[in-house]
N, C-alpha and C positions, 0 to 999 in steps of 0.2 A: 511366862517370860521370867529368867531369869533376872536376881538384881546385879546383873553384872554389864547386863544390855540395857542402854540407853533409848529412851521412849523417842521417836520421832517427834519435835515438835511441831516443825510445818509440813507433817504428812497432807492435810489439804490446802495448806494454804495455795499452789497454785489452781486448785480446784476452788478456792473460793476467791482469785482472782480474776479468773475466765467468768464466775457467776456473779461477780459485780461488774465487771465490764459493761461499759457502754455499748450497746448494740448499735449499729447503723443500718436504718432499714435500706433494701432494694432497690434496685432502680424501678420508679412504677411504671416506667413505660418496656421495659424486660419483663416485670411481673405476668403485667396486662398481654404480653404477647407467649408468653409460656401457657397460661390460662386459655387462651384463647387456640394453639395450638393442643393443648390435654385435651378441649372440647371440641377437637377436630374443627377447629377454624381455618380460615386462610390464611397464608401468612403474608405479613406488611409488604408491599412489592414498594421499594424505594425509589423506584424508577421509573414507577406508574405516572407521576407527573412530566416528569419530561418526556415522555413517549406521547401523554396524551397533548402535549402542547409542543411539540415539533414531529410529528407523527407524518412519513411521507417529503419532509424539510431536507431537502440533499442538497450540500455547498459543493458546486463542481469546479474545478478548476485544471487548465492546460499546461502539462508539465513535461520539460525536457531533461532528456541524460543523456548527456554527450557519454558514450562508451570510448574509453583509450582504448581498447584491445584491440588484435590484429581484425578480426574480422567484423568491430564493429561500428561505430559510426552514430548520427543524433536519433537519437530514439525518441517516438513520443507517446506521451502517455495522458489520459485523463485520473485523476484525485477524486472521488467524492469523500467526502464529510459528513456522514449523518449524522443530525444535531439529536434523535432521539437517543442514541445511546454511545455515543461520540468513538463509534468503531469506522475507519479505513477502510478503502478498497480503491485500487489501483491495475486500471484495464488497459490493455494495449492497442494503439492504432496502429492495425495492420494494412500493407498494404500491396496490390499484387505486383509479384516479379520482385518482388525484395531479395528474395534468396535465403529466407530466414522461415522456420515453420510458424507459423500462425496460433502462437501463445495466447490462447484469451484472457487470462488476469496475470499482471503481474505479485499481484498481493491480496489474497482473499480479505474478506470483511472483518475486518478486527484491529483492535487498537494498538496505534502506530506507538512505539518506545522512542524516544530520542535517540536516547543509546541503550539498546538492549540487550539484557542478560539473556547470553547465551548458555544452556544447559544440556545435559545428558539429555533427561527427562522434566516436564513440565511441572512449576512448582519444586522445584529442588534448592531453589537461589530464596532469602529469605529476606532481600535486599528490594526498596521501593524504588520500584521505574516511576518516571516522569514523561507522561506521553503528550502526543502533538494534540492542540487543542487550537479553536478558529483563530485567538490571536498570533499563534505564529505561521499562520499560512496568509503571506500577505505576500503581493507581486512585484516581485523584483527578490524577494526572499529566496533560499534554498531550503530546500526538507529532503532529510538522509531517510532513505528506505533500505536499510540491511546491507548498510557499504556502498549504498547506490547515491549519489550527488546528484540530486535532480535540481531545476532551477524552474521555479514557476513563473510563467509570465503572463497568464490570462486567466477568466474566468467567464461565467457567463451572466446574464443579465441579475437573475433573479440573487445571484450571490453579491453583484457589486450593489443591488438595494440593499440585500441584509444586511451590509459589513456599516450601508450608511446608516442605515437606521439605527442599528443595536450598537454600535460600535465608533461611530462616526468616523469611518476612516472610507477614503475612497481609493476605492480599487484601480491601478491605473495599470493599463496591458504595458507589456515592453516587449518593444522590435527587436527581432530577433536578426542576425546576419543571413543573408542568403543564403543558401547552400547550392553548392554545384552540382545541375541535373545530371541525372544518373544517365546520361548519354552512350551508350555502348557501339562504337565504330571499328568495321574491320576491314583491312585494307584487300583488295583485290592483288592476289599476287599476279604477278608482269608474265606477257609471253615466254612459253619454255621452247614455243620451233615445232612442236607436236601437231599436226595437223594442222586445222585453222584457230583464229582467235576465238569463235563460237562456242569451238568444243573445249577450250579449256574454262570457259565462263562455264559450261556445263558442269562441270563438275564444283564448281565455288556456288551455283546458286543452290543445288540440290544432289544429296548424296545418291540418286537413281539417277544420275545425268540421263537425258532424251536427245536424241540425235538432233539438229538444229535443220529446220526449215530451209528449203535452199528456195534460194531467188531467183524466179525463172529470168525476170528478166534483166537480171546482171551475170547469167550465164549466156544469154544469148544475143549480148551487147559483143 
């Protein structure tokens, strides 16, 4: 080394900063599950408790969606709630002559977003949803299913105990308006002069019309 070059004097010193440093030990409950996972352990299931104490526990509840669109009209739907891992599923009450195909779930098993980010692909949004949990599913309330405005108005037994017991709220149904039976009336259209009045009933009760029985004896009056 020339004496023309100046000797570094804190060449270590951030090396002797890092090694006086204060260490802060680990989290022991991370340690213990690294350890335990090197020694091909199992891993902590966080959700072993509530599965094991609401296991089977499904909050049902009776839920309407009036559809605006042309062709559709009050839908109804049943909610379960499973309290072991607090995932949704929503099933359709189908019914026949609806005129509608026979959809069996409206929303498979998995947890409802209030308001949900929608993405390309799954995990792409890096933003925490807030989903629907038992205190806001109470009746007379609304729960939005994916732009769908449903309106709960019932449940069944074993849910209006729970909500008493854990919750101390009582579940009370609400009436619902009538709705106008799906009545389907088609008028008989009026004599055209063709024949008799028989034969034009023939053809309105059935597309093979059958020539009509004749009355012996108002032919031979």
């Amino acid at each position: 080394m020339n004496d023309d070059e100046a000797y570094p004097e804190n060449l270590f010193a951030k090396t002797r900063a890092m090694i006086n440093m204060k260490q802060i030990p680990p989290d022991q409950a991370e340690v213990k599950e690294y350890l335990e996972v090197m020694l091909k352990g199992g891993r902590p299931n966080k959700n072993l408790e509530s599965f094991l104490n609401n296991d089977r526990k499904v909050l049902a509840f009776n839920i309407l969606w009036e559809d605006k669109t042309y062709d559709g009209g009050d839908k109804y739907y049943i909610l379960n709630y499973f309290l072991s891992d607090g995932r949704i599923e929503v099933k359709e009450i189908n019914t026949q002559n609806s005129g509608r195909f026979p959809f069996p779930m409206l929303l498979k098993k998995q947890k409802l977003a209030k308001s949900p980010i929608l993405t390309h692909c799954p995990g792409m949004s890096l933003k925490s949803e807030e989903f629907y949990g038992p205190a806001d599913l109470l009746c007379g309330q609304g729960v939005e299913i994916y732009g769908r405005n449903c309106l709960i108005y019932d449940c069944d037994d074993f849910t209006k105990a729970w909500y008493q017991k854990n919750m101390g709220v009582e579940q009370s149904p609400v009436k619902l308006a009538k709705g106008r039976k799906n009545v389907t009336y088609q008028a008989v259209p009026s004599y055209n002069g063709y024949g008799s009045p028989e034969d034009s009933l023939g053809s309105v009760y059935s597309l093979n019309p059958k020539a009509p029985k004749v009355d012996m004896k108002k032919m031979f009056k």
